[in-house]
FIFI-163993 format. One line per field, with one value per residue (C-alpha): x, y, z. Coordinates in pm, 1 decimal, always signed. Layout:
// residues N
c1 c(X  ...) $
c2 c(Y  ...) $
c3 c(Z  ...) $
***
This chain:
// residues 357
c1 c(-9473.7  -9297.6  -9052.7  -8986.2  -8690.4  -8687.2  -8421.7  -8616.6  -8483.6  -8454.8  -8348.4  -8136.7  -7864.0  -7542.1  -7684.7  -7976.2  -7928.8  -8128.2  -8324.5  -8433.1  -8769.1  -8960.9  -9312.6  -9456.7  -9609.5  -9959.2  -10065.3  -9860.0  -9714.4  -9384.3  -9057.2  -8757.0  -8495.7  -8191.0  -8079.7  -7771.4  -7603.3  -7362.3  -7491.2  -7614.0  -7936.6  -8019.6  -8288.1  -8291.8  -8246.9  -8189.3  -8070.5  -7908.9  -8099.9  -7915.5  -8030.9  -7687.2  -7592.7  -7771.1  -7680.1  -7795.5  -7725.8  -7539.5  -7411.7  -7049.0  -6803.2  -6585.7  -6765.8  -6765.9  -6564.8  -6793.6  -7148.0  -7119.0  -7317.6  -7242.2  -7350.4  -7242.4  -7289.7  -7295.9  -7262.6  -7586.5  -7539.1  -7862.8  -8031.0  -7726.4  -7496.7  -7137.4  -6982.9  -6775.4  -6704.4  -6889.0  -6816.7  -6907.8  -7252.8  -7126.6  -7422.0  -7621.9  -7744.2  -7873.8  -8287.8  -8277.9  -8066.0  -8057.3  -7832.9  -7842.9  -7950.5  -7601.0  -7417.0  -7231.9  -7327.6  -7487.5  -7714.1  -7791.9  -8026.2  -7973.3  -8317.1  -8192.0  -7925.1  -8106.5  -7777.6  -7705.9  -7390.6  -7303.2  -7012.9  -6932.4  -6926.5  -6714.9  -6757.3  -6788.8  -7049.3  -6861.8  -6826.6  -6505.9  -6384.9  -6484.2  -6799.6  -7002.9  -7191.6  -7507.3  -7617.4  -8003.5  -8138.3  -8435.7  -8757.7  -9144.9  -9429.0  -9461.7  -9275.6  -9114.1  -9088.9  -8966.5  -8801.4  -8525.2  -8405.1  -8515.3  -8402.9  -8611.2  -8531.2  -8283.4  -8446.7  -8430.2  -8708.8  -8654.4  -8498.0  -8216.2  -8202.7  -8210.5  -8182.2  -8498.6  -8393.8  -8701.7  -8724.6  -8938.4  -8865.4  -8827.3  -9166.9  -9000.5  -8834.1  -8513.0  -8385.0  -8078.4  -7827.7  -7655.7  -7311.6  -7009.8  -6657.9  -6451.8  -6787.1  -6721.9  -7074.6  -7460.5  -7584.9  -7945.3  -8214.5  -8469.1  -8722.6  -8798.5  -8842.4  -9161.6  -9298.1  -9555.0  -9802.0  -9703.2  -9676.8  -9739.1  -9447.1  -9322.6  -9148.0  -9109.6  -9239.3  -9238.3  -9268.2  -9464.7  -9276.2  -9300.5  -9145.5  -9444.4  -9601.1  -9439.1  -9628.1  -9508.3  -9605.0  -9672.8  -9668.7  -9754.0  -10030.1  -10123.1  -10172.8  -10068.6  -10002.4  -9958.8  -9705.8  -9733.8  -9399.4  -9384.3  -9197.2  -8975.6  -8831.5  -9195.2  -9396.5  -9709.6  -9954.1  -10231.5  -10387.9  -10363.9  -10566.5  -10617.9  -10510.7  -10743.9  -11131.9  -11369.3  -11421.4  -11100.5  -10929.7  -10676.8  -10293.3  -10187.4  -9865.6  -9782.3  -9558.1  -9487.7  -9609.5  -9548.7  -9692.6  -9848.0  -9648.0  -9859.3  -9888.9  -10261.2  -10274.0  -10106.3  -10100.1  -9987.5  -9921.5  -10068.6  -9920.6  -10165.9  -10486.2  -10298.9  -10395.6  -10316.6  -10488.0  -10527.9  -10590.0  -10682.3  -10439.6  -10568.5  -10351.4  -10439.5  -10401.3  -10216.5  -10459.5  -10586.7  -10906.7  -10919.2  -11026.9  -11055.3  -10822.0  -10775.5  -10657.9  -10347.3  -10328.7  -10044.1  -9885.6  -9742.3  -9685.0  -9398.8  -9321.3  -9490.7  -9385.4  -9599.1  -9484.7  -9349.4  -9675.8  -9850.3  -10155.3  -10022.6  -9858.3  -9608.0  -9609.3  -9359.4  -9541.1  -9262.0  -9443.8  -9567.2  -9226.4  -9406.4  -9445.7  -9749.0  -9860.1  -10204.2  -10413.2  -10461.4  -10792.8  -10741.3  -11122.8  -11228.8  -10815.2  -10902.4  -10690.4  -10690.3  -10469.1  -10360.4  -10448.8  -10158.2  -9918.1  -9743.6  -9389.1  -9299.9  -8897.8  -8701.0  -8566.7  -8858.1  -8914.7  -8930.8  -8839.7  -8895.4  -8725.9  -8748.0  -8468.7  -8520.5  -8609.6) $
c2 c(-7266.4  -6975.7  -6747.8  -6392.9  -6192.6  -5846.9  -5560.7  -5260.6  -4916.3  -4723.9  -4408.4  -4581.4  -4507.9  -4698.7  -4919.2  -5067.2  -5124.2  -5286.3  -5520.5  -5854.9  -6034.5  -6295.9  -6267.0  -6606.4  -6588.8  -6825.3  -6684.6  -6305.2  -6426.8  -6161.6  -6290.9  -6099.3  -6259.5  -6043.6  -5672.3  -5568.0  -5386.3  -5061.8  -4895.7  -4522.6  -4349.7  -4699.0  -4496.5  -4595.8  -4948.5  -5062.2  -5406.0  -5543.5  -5730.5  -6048.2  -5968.8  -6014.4  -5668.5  -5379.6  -5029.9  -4769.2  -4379.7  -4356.7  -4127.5  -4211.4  -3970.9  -4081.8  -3827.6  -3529.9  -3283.5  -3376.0  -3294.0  -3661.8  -3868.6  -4125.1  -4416.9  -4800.3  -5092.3  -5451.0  -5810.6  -6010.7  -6352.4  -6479.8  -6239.5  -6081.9  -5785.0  -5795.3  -5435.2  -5363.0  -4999.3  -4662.6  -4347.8  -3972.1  -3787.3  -3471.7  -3408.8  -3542.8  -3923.9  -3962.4  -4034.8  -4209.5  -4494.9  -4692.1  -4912.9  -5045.4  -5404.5  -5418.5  -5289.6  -5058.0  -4696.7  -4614.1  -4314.5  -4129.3  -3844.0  -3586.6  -3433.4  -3126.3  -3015.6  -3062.9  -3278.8  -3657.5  -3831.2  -4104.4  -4389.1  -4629.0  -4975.6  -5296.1  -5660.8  -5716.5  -5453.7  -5221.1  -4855.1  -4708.1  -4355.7  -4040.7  -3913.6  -3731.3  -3469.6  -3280.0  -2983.7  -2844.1  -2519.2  -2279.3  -2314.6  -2389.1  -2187.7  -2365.9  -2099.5  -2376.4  -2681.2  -2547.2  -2295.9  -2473.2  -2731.5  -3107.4  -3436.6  -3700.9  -3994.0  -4087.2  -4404.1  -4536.5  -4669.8  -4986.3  -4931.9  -4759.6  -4547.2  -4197.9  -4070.0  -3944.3  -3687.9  -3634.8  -3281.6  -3186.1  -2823.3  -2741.3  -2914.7  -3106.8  -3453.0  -3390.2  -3571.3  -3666.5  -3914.1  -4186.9  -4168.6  -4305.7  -4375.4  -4126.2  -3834.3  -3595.3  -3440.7  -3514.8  -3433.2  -3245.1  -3393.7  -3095.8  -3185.5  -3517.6  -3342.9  -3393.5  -3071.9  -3107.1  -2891.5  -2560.4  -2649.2  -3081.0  -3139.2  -3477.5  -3767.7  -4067.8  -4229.5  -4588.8  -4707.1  -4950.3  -5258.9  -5181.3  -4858.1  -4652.8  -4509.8  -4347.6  -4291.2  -3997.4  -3925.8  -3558.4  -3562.0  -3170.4  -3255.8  -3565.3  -3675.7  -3917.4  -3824.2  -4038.9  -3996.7  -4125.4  -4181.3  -4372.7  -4074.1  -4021.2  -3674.4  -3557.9  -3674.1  -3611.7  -3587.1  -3814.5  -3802.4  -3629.5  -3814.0  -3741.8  -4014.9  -3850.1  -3921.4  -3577.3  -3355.1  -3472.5  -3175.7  -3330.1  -3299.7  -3528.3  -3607.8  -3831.7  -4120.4  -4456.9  -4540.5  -4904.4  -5113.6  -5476.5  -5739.0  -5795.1  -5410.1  -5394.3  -5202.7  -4904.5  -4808.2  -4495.1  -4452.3  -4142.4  -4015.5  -3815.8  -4007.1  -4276.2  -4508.3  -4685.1  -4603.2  -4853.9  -4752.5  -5000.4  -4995.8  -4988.5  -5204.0  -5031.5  -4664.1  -4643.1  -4479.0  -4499.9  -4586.2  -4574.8  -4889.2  -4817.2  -4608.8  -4878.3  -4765.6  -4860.8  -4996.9  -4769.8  -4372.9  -4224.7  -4548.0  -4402.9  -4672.7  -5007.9  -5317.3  -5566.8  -5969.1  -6147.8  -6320.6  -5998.8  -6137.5  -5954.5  -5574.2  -5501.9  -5199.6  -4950.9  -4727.3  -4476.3  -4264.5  -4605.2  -4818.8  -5125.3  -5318.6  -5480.0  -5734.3  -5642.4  -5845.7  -5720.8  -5794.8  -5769.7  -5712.4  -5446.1  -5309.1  -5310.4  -5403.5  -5555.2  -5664.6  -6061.8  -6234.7  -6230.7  -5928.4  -5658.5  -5681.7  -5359.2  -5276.0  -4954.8  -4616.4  -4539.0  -4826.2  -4635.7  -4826.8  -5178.2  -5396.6  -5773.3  -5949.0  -6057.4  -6396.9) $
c3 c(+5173.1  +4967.1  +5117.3  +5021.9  +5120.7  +5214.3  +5322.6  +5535.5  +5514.3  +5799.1  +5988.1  +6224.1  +6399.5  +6465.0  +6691.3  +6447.8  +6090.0  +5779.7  +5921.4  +5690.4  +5696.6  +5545.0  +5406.7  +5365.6  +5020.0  +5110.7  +5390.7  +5415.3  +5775.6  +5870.2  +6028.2  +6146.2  +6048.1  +6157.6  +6149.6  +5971.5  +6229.8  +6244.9  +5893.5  +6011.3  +5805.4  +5544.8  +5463.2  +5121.2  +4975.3  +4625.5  +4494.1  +4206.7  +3925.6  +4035.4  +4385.6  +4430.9  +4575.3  +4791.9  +4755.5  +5015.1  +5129.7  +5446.6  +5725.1  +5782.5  +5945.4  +5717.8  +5466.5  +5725.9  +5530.2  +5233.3  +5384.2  +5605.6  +5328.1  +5112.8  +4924.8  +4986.7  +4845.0  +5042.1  +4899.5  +4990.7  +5185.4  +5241.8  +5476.5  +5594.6  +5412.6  +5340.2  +5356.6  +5058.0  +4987.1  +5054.5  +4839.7  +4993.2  +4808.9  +4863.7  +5036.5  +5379.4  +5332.3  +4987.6  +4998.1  +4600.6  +4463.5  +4174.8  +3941.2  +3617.6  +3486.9  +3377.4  +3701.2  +3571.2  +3728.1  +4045.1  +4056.9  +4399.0  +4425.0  +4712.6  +4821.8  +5080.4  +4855.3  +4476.7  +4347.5  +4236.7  +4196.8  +3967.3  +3992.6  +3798.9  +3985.5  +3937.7  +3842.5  +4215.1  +4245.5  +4505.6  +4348.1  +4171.3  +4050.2  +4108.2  +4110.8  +3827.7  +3987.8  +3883.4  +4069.0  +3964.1  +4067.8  +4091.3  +4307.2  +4288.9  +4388.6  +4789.3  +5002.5  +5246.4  +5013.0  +4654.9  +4770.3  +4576.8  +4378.5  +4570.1  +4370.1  +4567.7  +4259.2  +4025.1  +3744.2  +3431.7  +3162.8  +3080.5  +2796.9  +2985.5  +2741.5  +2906.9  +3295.8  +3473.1  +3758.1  +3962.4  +4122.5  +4348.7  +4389.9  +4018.8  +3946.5  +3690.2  +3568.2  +3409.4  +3104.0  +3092.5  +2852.4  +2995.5  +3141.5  +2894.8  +3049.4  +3039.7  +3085.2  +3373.8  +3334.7  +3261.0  +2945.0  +2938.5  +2706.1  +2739.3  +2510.9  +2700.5  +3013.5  +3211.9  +3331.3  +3578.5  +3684.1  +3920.8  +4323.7  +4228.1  +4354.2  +4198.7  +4432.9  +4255.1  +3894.7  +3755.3  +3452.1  +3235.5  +3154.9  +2808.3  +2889.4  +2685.1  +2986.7  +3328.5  +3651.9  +3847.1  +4189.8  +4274.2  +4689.1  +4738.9  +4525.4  +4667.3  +4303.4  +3970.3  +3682.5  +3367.4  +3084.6  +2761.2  +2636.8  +2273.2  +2143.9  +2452.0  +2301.8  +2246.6  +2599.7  +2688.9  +2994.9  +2969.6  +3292.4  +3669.0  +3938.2  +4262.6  +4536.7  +4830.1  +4839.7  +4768.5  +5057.8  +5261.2  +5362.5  +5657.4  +5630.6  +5349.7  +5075.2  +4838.5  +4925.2  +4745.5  +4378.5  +4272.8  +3952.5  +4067.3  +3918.7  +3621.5  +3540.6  +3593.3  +3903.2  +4034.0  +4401.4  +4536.6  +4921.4  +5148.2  +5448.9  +5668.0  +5525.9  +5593.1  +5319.9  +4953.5  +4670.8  +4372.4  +3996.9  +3752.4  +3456.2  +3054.9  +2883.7  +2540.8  +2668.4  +3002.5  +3134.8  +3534.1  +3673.1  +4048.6  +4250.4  +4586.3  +4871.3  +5153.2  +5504.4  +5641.2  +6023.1  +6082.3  +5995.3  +5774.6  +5505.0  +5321.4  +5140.5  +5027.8  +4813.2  +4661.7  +4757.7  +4502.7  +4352.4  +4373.9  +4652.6  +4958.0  +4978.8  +5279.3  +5404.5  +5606.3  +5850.3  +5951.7  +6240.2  +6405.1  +6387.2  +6201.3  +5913.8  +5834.6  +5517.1  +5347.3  +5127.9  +4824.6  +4618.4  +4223.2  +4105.7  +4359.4  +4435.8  +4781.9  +5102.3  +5441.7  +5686.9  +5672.0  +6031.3  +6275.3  +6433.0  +6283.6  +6288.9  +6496.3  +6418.7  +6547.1  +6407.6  +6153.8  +5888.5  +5502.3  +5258.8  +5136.7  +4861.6  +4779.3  +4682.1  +4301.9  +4224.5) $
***
């Protein structure tokens, strides 16, 4: 029997936490194994490419004076977190972090406020310094949700070789170079920006492992888009899908976008529909083919994760307090639920992350 690890994101409050499960890998069977106690607003989870450290945005009142968020980063012991330092966002809870391979800067992206903060982080992975902070501004064309600047996610290609600053409000992804010691400021890299199309809306991308392609989510849209990026100073738009079937016409946004372990699939979440939708993935071109859009047992799936192994998804239905494993079916992209219960947690379940193996 194979074991995976995970660390739920939630909106918690003191009293609840992170909680950690395991997915069995042969037959997609959930256990609770513990909550991490006392951490307020988790809501956002990443962890170290050793697995060997979780960061996450916090509400501390520690940070009042500085807008009462903050980002802090925990030594991992099994299934259970070690606190080790927290560092204020300048902003409410951050909703985006991210670190790289290395461990040498965090990035944290503040959605309400249209900022991200950087720190640099030491050998033991808690965070040093003072912050580098980037403020964006200007709006989109929705009246209530562009009407400024919203950074929803702060990631790197894998060639680490630039900054991608999602923005939701601005309809854009920002370019930026990569921090050096000793820089008080982003640079901008305008010409690799990714400008998406007016009112889309963008929330998250991945990227190809090769790092020639990127993925961006647009949630107003309730679309994907596809980036080709061999020149990264020169990208271009391949593709927008949409992630709804024709003639839907219900309440709907663009969650979660994740790349199957083998990078042949792509599957978006949809909150409102209520549902995943799978693409196919050309190897040769990067292009998207859609598979099938597979309800989810639950609402609102903001986020998803695929089990190590890549035969079972687990899923975090926020408006319905569980987590649930799905099956997922290569040659059609389809998915169904795995026999047994949902795993039914507190405080709004929204993100998920394995531990790396």
């Amino acid at each position: 029997m194979s074991e995976h690890l995970a660390f739920i994101g939630t909106y918690a409050g003191p009293s609840y936490g992170i909680p950690a499960v395991s997915v069995d890998g042969d037959s997609g069977a959930l256990r609770l194994l513990g909550i991490n106690r006392g951490i307020e607003k988790p809501s956002y989870l990443h962890l170290s490419a050793d697995g060997r450290r979780l960061y996450t945005g916090v509400r501390s009142p520690e940070f009042a004076a500085q807008g009462g968020g903050g980002v802090a980063a925990y030594a991992i012991h099994g299934s259970q977190l070690q606190f080790l330092n927290a560092r204020p966002a300048f902003a409410g809870p951050p909703c985006y972090v991210k670190t790289d391979r290395a461990g040498k800067y965090l990035y944290a992206a503040n959605y309400r406020e249209g900022s991200a903060v950087v720190y640099a982080l030491q050998a033991d992975g808690s965070l040093t310094g003072d912050a580098i902070r980037l403020q964006h501004s200007g709006r989109g064309p929705h009246p209530s949700r562009q009407e400024s600047a919203h950074i929803h996610c702060t990631e790197l290609p894998p060639a680490e070789d630039l900054l991608y600053i999602v923005d939701l409000g601005l309809d854009a992804v920002r370019a930026y170079r990569l921090p050096a010691a000793g820089d008080r400021a982003l640079t901008p890299v305008p010409e690799a920006d990714l400008v998406e199309q007016p009112g889309a809306g963008p929330r998250h991308l991945v990227f190809s492992a090769d790092g020639h392609y990127a993925y961006l989510a647009n949630e107003l849209a309730s679309s994907v888009s596809v980036w080709d990026l061999h020149q990264p100073h020169r990208p271009r738009r391949l593709q927008t899908l949409p992630l709804l079937p024709p003639g839907y016409r219900g309440e709907n946004t663009a969650a979660g976008i994740k790349l199957s372990p083998d990078g042949r699939h792509l599957c978006c979440s949809n909150r409102g529909h209520d549902s995943l939708a799978v693409f196919a993935v050309d190897p040769a071109s990067g292009g998207l083919s859609l598979q099938a859009i597979s309800p989810v047992p639950g609402r609102w799936p903001r986020d998803f994760a695929f089990v190590p192994g890549g035969r079972f998804v687990l899923v975090a239905c926020q408006y319905t307090d569980n987590l649930l494993c799905l099956r997922f079916e290569a040659q059609s992209g389809r998915l169904s639920p795995v026999e047994g219960p949902f795993l039914t947690l507190k405080d709004q379940p929204v993100c998920v992350k394995f531990r790396p193996e």
